[in-house]
C-alpha positions, 0 to 999 in steps of 0.5 A: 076185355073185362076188367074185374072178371078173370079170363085168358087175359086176366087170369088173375081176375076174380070170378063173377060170384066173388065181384058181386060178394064184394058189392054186396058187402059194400052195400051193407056196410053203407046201410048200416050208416043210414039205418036210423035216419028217418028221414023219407029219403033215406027209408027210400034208399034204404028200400032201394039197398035191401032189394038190391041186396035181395037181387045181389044175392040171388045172382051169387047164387046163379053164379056159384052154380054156373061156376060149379056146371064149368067144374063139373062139366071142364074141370077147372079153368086153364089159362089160355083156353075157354071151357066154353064159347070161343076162344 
């Protein structure tokens, strides 16, 4: 069972796009706290944040479009029943 992402036992549960849009925006937020620091270490992580932002974003992305291929392709999500794969 996940814990984050809704599914038959979590319907309240998030969609992956949405989880990954949440980390994103808290990665951001830390940024901003370290923008100014020069110091080799925090240009480091600094470094390391913009890429994972990058990447971040590019999973949201891939998410929205599975989620829309669902939609299109299922309608939307009943509780209790898979769209696909095995219940």
């Amino acid at each position: 069972m996940t814990h984050f992402l809704a599914n038959d036992q979590n319907p309240s549960g998030y969609k992956l796009e949405d989880v990954l849009a949440i980390i994103r925006a808290d990665i951001v937020k830390r940024a901003t706290k370290i923008v100014d620091d020069r110091r080799p270490e925090a240009r480091q992580v600094m470094d390391n944040n913009i890429r994972i932002l990058a990447l971040l974003s590019e999973a949201i992305t891939l998410a929205e479009e599975s989620t829309r291929v669902l939609e299109k392709s299922f309608g939307p999500s009943v509780h209790g029943k898979p769209r696909i794969g095995k219940g």
